[in-house]
N, C-alpha and C positions, 0 to 999 in steps of 0.2 A: 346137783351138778358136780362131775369127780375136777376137780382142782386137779392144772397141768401141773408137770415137773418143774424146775427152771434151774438154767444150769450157764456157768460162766462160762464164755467162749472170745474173748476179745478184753487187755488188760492196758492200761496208759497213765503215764505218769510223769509228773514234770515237780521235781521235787528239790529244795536246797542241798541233799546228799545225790542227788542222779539225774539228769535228763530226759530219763527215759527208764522202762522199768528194770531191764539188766543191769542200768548201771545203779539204777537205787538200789536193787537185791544186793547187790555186788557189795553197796556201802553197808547196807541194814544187817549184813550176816557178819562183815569186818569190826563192826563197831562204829562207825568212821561218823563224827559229829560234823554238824552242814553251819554253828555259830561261829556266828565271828563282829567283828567291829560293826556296825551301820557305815553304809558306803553311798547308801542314795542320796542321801543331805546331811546337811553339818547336825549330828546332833550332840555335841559338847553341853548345849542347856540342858538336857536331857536328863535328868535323873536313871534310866535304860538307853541306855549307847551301844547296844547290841541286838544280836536280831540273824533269823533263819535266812539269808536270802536266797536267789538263786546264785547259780554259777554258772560262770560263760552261757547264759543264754543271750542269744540278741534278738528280736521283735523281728529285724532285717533278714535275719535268714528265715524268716516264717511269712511276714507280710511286707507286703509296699509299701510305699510310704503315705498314700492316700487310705488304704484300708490302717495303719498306726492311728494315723488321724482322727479315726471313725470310729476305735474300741479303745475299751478300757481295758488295761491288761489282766484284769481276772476273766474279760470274754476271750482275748486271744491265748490266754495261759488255757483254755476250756478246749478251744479247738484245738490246739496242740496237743492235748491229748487223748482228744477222741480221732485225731486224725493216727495216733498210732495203733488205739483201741480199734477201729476199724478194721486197718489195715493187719492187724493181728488176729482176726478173725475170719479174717478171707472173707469180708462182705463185699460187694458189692451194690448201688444202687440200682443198676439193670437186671440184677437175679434175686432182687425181691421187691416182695408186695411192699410198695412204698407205706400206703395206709395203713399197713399190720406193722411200722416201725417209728418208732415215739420217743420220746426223750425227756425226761426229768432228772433238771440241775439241781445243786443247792450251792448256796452262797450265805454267808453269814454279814457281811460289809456289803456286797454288789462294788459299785463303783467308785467306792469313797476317796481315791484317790485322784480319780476327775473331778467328783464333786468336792473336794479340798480346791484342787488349781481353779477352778473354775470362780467360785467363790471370791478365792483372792486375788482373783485377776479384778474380777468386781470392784473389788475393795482399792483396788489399786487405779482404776479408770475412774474415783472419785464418782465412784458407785454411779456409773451412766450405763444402763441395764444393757451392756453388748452381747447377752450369753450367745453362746454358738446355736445354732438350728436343730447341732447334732447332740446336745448338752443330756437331755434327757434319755436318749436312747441310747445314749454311752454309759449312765449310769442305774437306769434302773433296776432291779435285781434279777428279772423275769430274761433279761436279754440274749444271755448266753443262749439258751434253749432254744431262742429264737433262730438266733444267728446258726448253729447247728444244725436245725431241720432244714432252713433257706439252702445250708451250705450240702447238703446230700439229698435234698427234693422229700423230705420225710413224714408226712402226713397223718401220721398217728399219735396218741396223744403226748400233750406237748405241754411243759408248766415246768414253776421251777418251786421248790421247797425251802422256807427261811426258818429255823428252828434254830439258830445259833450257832454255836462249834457244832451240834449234829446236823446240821441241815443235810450233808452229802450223804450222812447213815439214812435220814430220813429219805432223801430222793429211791437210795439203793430200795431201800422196803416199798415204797410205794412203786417202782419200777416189778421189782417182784409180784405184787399183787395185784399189776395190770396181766400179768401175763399169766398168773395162777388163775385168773378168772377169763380166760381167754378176751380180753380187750385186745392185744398185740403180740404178733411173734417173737419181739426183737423190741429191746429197749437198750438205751445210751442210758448211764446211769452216773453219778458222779458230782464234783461241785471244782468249784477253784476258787480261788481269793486272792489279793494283791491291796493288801493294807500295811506293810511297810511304808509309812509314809509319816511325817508328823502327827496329823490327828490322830492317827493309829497306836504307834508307839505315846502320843502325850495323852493321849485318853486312859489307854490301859492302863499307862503307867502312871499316874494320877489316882487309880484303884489299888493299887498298889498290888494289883494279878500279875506284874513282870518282873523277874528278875532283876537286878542290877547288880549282879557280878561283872562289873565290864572290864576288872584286871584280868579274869581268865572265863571267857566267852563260851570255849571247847567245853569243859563242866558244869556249867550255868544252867543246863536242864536235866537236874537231878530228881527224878521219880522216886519215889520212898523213901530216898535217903534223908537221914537226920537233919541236914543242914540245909535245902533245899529251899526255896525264897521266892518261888515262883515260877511262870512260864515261861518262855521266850517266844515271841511271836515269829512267825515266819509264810512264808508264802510258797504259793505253789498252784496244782492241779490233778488229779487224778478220774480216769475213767474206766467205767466194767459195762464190757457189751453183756448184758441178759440174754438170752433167750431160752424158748420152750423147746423142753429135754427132744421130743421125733423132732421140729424144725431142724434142729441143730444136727440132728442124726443125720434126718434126710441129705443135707450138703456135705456130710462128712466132716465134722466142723471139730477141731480140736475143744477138747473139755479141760479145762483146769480145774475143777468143783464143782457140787451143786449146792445151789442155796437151797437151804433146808424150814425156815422158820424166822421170825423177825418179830421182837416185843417192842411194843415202844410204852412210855410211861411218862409221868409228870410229878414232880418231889411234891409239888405245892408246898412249897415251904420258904425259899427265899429267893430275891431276884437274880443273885449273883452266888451265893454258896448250896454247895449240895448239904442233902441231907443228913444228919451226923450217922444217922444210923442205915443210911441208903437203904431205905423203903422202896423207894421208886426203882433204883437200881436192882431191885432182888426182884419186882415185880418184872421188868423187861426183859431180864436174863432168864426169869422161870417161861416166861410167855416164848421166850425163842429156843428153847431147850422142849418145849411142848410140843408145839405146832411142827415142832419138826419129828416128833416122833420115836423123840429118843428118852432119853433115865440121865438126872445129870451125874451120875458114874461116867457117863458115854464121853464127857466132857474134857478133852486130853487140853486143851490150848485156849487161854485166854486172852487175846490184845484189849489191853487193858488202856481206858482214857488216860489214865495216868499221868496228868499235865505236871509234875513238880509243883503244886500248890501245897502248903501246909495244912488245909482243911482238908481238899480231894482227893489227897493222898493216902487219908485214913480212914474216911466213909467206902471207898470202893472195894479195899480189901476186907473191910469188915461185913462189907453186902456179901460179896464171894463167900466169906467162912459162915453166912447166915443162910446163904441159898446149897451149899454145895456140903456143910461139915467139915466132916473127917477126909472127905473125898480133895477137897481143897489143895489136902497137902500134895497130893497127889498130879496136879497139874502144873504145869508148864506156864508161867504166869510172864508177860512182858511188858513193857512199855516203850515202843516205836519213837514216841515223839523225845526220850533221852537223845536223837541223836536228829532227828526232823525238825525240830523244835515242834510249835503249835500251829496248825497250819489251819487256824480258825474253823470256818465251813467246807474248806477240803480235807480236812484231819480225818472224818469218816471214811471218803472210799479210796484215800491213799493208807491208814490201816487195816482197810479189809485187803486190798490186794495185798498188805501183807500179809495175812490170815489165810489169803486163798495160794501164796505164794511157799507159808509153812508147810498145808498140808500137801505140793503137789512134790515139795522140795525135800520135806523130812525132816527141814532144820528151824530151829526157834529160834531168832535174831534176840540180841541182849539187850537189856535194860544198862546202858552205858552209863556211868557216872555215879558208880555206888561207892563211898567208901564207907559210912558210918548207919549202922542199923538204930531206926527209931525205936523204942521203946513201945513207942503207942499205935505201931501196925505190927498184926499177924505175920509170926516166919513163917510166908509162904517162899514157894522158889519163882524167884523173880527173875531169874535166868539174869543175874546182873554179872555183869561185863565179861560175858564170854557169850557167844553162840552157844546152842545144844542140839547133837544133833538128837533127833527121835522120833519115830513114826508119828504120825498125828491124822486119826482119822477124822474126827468130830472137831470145831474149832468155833468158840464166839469174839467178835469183836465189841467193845462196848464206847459206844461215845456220848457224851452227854452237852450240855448247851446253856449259857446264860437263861434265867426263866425257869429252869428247871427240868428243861429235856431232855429225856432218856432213850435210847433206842440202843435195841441189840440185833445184832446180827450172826445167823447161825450161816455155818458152810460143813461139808459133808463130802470127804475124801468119795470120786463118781468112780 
């Protein structure tokens, strides 16, 4: 059977530096950091007092107050922006085959922040089981997906992907490989999460995976850099309509890239730290540089997971100089979340639309927040705190996940 093409046509993002994807581009290429103090609840106890959040978004200018009610905001941060992923792609659901159009989420938390209130509401009614009717369908992780196909009548296949911080890379791959093996025309592809919340910040930060620079918030998510102490969580949403290379011809449909290849992989090694020598890492990036057809010389761009941890920070660039060489030096190397913070299970396909946004754009957004070089990572060019511009035809993104998951995503200047 010849495997279709598959190609990006439809891009959405709801992000703590943008609302939407020109104004994230707009921040991602300035430098512009989205941390700042916690605003949602007091958190003074807190050992992390800081945190990605949004800006000026309100629930009210998107839903009523009955459907607020009914989701949790990682489902409504999901439709917000597949509603502009749509609408950027010139779909319609009357000029196409509904059953040929499917959708797979990722989410790494789901609902956790109704299932925090809910809980405590529990706990607070001297535990007399009142849970709401709608308790479960607010928070389970599958829901988004749901609530997306319900919301544009979409009958093709339908599920969500939980693999941790990759869950949304995982969705994008398996969205891709419905539609290379002709299952669907047209796939929604994407995650979101909304775990700024106590449990959120007192869990991670209890692991001691966050940050707590809460004197100066703006540099708090330093990638590479020497001094670097962690992640900062943040929240958000991001969506990429798929579809197959003639569909997409056929309606005239704007292209931003084609996706080219997708490895994914497992450290097997520890539940929470990557591999020291990123094994798994070298395997997913080889496996997305293959299937796509290319020599990794072809490899101009890498959005790199790059969460500002002091272990992940050194296993990634050392997988890169293990799969790539001499060629290494040679690339364009970033880290997105220096200025997104970590955007858990939507960190995947809000850095590939940056990936897909490098190559249609020309320009490599900076790795913000560099001043002091580790000793113990490879001088690669990290693009740190400036933009570059530079053609970029070939481009991977790498995210990986609590557990050990790996997935890479290739894209391919169409």
């Amino acid at each position: 059977m010849e495997l279709k093409r598959v190609v990006v046509t439809g891009l959405g993002a709801l992000t703590p530096i943008g609302n939407n994807v020109p104004n994230m581009w707009q921040s991602l290429v300035n430098g512009v950091s989205g941390v700042g103090p916690i605003t949602y609840f007091d958190a003074t106890a807190f050992k992390c007092r800081i945190a990605s959040e949004l800006k000026g978004f309100r629930t009210e200018d998107y839903f009523d107050r009955k459907e607020s009610r009914l989701l949790d905001g990682y489902t409504m941060y999901g439709l917000v922006t597949v509603d502009e992923a749509w609408r950027d792609a010139g779909l319609s659901s009357t000029a196409v085959d509904a059953s040929r159009v499917g959708v797979v989420w990722g989410s790494g938390m789901g609902g956790v922040k109704s299932f925090q209130e809910e809980l405590l509401q529990y706990a607070d009614n001297g535990r007399v089981p009142r849970f709401s009717p709608y308790w479960v369908p607010k928070v389970i992780i599958d829901i988004c997906a749901g609530h997306i196909a319900i919301k544009y009548g979409l009958r093709g296949p339908n599920y969500c992907t939980a693999a941790a911080c990759a869950s949304s890379a995982a969705a994008i791959s398996d969205a891709f490989n419905l539609i290379r093996l002709g299952k669907a025309d047209v796939m929604i592809a994407g995650g979101s999460e909304c775990a700024v919340c106590e449990s959120g910040i007192g869990g991670f930060g209890n692991m001691r995976a966050l940050s707590t620079r809460n004197d100066d918030p703006a540099t708090a998510s330093r990638p590479f850099d020497r001094d670097r102490d962690g992640f900062v969580l943040g929240e958000g949403s991001g969506t990429v309509i798929l579809e197959e290379l003639n569909h997409a011809k056929a309606r005239g449909a704007h292209i931003y890239a084609e996706i080219t290849g997708t490895g994914l992989s497992a450290d097997a090694y520890h539940i929470t730290a990557s591999h020291p020598e990123g094994l798994g890492v070298i395997s997913a990036m080889r496996q997305a540089v293959v299937e796509s057809g290319m020599m990794i010389t072809d490899v101009d761009h890498i959005n790199t997971h790059g969460t500002s941890t002091p272990i992940g920070d050194i296993s990634e660039p050392k997988a890169i100089v293990g799969l790539f060489g001499k060629h290494a030096e040679r690339i364009a190397i970033n880290s997105t979340k220096s200025m997104t913070g970590h955007l858990l299970g939507a960190a995947g396909v809000v850095e590939a639309i940056a990936c897909i946004l490098t190559i249609n754009r020309g320009v490599v957004p900076p790795t913000i927040n560099h001043f002091n070089d580790d000793p113990q990572i490879p001088p690669l060019d990290f693009t740190f705190n400036h933009s570059q511009k530079r053609e970029v035809g070939f481009a991977i993104s790498n995210t990986f996940g609590f557990g050990g998951h790996n997935v890479c995503l290739a894209f391919r200047k169409y």
